[in-house]
N, C-alpha and C positions, 0 to 999 in steps of 0.2 A: 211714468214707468209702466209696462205693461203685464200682465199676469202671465203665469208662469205656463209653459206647459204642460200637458196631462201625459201619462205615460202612454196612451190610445195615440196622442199624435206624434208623441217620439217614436212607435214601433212602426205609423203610416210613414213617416218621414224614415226610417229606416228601409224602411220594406224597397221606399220610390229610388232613394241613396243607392244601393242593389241591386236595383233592376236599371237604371239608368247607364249605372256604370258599368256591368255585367253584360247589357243590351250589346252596348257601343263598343266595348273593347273587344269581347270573346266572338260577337256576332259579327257587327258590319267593320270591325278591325283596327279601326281609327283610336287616336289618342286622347287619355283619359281629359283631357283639359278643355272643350268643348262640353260634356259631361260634369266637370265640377263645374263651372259657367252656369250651367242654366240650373246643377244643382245651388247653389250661391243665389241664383235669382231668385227660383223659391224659396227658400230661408227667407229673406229678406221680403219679401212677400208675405210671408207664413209671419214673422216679427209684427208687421203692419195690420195684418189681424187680430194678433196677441193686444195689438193697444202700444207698441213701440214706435216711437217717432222715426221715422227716415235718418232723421242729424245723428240722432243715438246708433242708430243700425250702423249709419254710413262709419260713425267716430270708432266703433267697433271691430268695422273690416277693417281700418287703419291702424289699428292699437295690433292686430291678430300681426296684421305684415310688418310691424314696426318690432314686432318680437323676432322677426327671423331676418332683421337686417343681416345681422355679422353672418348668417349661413349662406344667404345669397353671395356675399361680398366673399369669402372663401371658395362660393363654386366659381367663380371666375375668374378669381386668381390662380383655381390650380390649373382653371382651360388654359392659362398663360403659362404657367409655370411646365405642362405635358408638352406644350411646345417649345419651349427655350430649352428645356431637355432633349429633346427629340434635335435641334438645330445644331447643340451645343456637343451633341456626339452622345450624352448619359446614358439616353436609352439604346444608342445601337450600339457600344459596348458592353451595355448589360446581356444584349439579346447574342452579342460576339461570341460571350463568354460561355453565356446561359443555356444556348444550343449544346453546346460540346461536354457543360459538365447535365446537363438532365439528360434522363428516358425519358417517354411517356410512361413506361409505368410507375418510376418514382415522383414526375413529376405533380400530381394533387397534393403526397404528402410534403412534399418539399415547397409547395406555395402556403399550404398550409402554416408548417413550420416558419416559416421566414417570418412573415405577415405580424405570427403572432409574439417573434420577436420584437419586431419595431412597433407593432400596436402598442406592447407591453411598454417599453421606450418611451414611447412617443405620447402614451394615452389619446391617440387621435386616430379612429376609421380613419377619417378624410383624409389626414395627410397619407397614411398608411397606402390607403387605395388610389391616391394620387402622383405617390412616389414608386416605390416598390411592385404596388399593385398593376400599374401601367404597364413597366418592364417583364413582369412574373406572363403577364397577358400574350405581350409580343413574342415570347420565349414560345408558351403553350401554343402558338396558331402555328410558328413554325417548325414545331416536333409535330402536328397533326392532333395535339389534344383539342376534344370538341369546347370550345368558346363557353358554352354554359358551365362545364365542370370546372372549369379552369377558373371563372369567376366565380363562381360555388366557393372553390376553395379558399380565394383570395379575400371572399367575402370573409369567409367563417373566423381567417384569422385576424382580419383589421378587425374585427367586430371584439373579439376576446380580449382586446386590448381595453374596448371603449367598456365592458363590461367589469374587467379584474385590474386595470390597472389604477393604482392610486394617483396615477396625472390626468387621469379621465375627469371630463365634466361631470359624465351622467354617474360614474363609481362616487363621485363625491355629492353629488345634488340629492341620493335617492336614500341614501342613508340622514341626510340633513333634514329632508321631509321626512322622513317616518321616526325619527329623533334616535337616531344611533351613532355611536362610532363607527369612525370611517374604517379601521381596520377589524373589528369587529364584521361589522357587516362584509368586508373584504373576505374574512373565514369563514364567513357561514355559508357568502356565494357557494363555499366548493364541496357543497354539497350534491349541490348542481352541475356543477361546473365542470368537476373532474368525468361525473360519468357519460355526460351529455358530449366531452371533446375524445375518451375515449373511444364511446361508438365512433364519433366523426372519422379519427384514423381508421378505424377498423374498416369501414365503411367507403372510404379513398383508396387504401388499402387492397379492397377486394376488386373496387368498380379501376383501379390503377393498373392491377395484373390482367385485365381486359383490354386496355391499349397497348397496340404494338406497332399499329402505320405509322409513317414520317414519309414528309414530303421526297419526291425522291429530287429536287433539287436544292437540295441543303445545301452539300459543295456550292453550289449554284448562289446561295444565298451569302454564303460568309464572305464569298469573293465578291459578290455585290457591297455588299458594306464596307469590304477594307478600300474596295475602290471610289466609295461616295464619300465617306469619313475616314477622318485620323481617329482609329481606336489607340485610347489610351486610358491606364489610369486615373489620370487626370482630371479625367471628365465624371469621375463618383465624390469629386472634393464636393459637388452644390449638393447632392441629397445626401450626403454626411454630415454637409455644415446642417441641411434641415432637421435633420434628426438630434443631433447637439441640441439644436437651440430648442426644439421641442422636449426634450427631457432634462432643461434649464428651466421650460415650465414658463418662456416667453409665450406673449398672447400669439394665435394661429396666425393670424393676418401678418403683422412684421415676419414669420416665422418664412412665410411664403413669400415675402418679397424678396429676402433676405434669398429665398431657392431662385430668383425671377433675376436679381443682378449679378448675382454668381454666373448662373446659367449664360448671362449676357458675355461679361467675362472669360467665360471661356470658351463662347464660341469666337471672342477675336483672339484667346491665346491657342488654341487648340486647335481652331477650324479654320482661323486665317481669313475668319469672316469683317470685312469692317466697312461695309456698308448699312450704317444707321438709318436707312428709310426701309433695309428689308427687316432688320431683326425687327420694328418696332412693325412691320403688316405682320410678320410672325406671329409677335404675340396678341394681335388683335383677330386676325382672320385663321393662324394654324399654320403648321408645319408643312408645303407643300413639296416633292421633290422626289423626281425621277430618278433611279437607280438602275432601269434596265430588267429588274426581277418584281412583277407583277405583285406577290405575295410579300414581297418586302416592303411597297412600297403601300400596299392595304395596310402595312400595321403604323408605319411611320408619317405618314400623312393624318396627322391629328393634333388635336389640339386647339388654343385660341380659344380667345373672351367668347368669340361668338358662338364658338360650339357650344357654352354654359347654355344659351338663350333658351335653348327648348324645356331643359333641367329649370332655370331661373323663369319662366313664365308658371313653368307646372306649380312649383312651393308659391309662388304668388297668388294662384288662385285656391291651392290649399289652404294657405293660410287666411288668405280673407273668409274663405268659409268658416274656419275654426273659428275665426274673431265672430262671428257673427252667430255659431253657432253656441259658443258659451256664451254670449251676450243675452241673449231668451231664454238661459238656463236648460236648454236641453241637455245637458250634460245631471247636472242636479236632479232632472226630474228622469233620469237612466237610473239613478245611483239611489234616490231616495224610494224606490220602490222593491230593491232588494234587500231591506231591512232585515223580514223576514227569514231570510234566508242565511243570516252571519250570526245565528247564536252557534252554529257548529261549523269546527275547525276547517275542516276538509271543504264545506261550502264556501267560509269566509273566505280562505285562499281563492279557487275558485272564481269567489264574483271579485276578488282583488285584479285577478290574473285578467276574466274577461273584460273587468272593466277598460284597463290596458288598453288590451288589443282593442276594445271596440273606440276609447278613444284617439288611438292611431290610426284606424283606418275613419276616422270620420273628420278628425282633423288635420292627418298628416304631420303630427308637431310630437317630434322624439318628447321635448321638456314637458310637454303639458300631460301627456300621458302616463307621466310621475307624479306629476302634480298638482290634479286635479283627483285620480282616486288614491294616491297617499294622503291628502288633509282631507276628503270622507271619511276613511275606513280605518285611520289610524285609531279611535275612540274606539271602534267594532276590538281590533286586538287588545287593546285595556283590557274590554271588559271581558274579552275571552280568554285571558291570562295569557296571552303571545306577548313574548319578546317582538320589541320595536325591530330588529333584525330579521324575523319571517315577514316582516312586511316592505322592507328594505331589498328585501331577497324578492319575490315579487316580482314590484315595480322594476327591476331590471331586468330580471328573466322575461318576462312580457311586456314592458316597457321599453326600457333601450334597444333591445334585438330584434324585435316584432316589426320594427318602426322601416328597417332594410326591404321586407315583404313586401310593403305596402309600393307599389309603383306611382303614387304621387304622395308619397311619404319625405321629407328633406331626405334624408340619407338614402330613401330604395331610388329618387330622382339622380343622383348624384351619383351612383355608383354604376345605375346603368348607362346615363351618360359617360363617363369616362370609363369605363370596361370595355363598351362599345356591345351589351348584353342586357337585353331587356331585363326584369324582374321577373317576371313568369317565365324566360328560359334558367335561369341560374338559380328560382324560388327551392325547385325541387333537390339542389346540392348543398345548398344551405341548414345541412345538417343539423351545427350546431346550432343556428337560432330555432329551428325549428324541435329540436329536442330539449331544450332549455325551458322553455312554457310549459312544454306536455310533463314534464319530470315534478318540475315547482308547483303542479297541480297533481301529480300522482304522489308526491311524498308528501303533501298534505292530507290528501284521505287516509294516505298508510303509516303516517305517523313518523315519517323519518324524517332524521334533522329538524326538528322542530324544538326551536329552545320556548322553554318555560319565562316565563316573567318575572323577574329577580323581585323578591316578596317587597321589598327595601323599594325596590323604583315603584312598585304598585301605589304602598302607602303615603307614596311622595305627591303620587299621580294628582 
């Protein structure tokens, strides 16, 4: 076993982390994943000086990726599932429809809205932004809303879901680590939660009554799709049966097969399709298919396993970093030098919050970012008399939401691949995760919503 690191070489390893990736992406423009690579390289280097064995490093990078199997296996199922939709009529019904009843200037609050109905449903981003969020996408490119806002919006609402809904992983996981009840902590989110989603309307709202262009061959476009597909109702039975079975609280994966042979289904009831060697390149290479209207066939040409690969490479090298980077304890030797700093409230929060975020962006891994400073810092609130719920509250406000930011994050990988919008174009619309951190660390200095420590659990403590 090798000794721990000092906190001089976690801020030099922070500093190179930064500048590496900073370098590459914002300067010479290329994708973060070459950059985690040779960051990965050094860790693993940096371990071998610590006095850790190669086997230990290696069994580490392994154990990190073996943690985000089921998230890899979900991004490629839903690259399957954008396509069997797309083939099977779903989405260019949805887009039929969806043209004629939005504007663009209602259109933000009405992605907004939607989104965070079925997040709510569904307790799942992914599915949310895989289903709904796809179609909400193709709707906005063909009213002329700009692509970032439009997945800003789409974002904000799948995300509301994964924060407030009680079929959420992470609403259930971050209250389990900081020892609360689940609806408990569900009440105290809104303290957060309410002000942080009304700015967002307000803020849609305003940047909404700013959009007024539309393509000017819509006409153009509806008559392209009625003549490429049979639009029908018919074709919303697979993302209704997926949302059913998600709010039955079925595991994700059968949830999305279940949208993958619906979808199949009725592209042979609905589309008259029954050649079984094209549906099945479909669902492995993507939606391809000429309509005649250029801008129609930009949004419906997507899809397929293989489109995950770039999203599914990126979390792979994220997450071996992460495995390798708690393996040396860098994480610990962040967390045990802010000691000083959690006898007061406002700070506690604070280094709870940045702990978070800085574990998100250094490991990419929504779970561990809960996980890792909720069993530090939960002792710090004992002894500060917090309710185990300010720090529940926390870990998700900068935890679960932060984790979308991050472009080689699982979910900010995920979302830009299937939006078809980067992370740094859609970062800045992303109201609510973005106001949800900043609030859960301003109403800790200022004293709001902050529950006391019930006297009875102290003395139990």
């Amino acid at each position: 076993m090798g000794k721990k690191p000092s906190l001089l070489m976690v801020i030099v390893f922070l500093l190179f982390f930064i500048a590496i990736l900073g370098g590459c992406m914002f300067f010479l423009k290329i994708d973060p994943h070459l950059p985690i690579l040779l960051a990965l390289i050094v860790t693993i280097i940096w371990g071998r000086l610590l006095g850790f064995s190669y086997k230990s490093l290696e069994g580490a990078l392994i154990k990190g990726i073996q943690g985000g199997v089921a998230p890899l296996l979900i991004l490629m199922l839903v690259g399957a599932v954008i396509a069997v939709w797309m083939m099977s009529g779903t989405v260019p019904t949805l887009l039929y429809f969806g043209v004629q009843l939005l504007t663009p200037e209602w259109f933000a609050i009405s992605a907004l809205t939607v989104c965070i109905l079925v997040s709510t449903f569904t307790g799942s981003a992914f599915t949310t932004v895989g289903s709904v969020g796809v179609a909400i996408m193709g709707v906005g490119i063909a009213l002329g809303v700009p692509a970032p806002l439009a997945a800003g919006a789409v974002v904000c609402g799948a995300c509301f879901g994964d924060k407030m809904s009680p079929l959420s992983d992470t609403t259930n996981f971050a209250p389990a680590v900081a020892g609360e009840q689940l609806f408990a902590h569900i009440k105290h989110l809104m303290w957060t939660t309410v002000p942080a989603l009304f700015i967002t309307y307000l803020l849609f709202f305003i940047i909404g009554g700013q959009q007024s262009g539309q393509p000017s061959d819509l006409a153009g476009l509806l008559e392209a799709l009625k003549a490429s597909f049979t639009i029908s109702w018919l074709t919303l039975l697979s993302p209704l049966l997926v949302v059913l079975l998600a709010m039955l609280r079925l595991p994700v994966l059968p949830v999305l097969v279940a949208g993958i042979v619906s979808g199949l289904l009725l592209t042979v009831v609905v589309q008259q399709e029954s050649s079984l060697a094209y549906m099945l390149t479909v669902l492995q290479s993507g939606f391809e298919g000429t309509t005649g209207n250029e801008l129609l066939d930009g949004i419906l040409n997507a899809g397929g396993i293989q489109s995950m690969m770039w999203s599914v490479s990126l979390v792979l090298l994220a997450l071996a970093l992460g495995g390798v980077i708690q393996h040396i304890g860098f994480i610990e030797a962040l967390f045990a030098n802010m000691k000083k700093l959690l006898a007061k409230r406002g700070h506690l929060i604070a280094s709870t919050a940045l702990a978070s975020i800085g574990t998100n962006a250094v490991t990419g891994e929504q779970y561990l970012s809960i996980l890792l400073p909720g069993s530090f810092f939960k002792r710090y609130y004992e002894q500060a008399g917090l309710a185990p719920k300010n720090l529940s509250r926390t870990l998700e406000d900068a935890g679960t939401l932060v984790n979308p930011l991050i472009p080689w994050g699982v979910s900010g990988a995920f979302f830009a691949q299937t939006l078809g919008v980067s992370v740094l174009e859609y970062a800045p619309f992303a109201f609510f995760l973005i106001l949800s951190p900043l609030l859960t660390v301003a109403f800790g200095y200022l004293g709001i919503g902050i529950a006391p420590l019930d006297k009875n659990k102290q003395k139990s403590v």
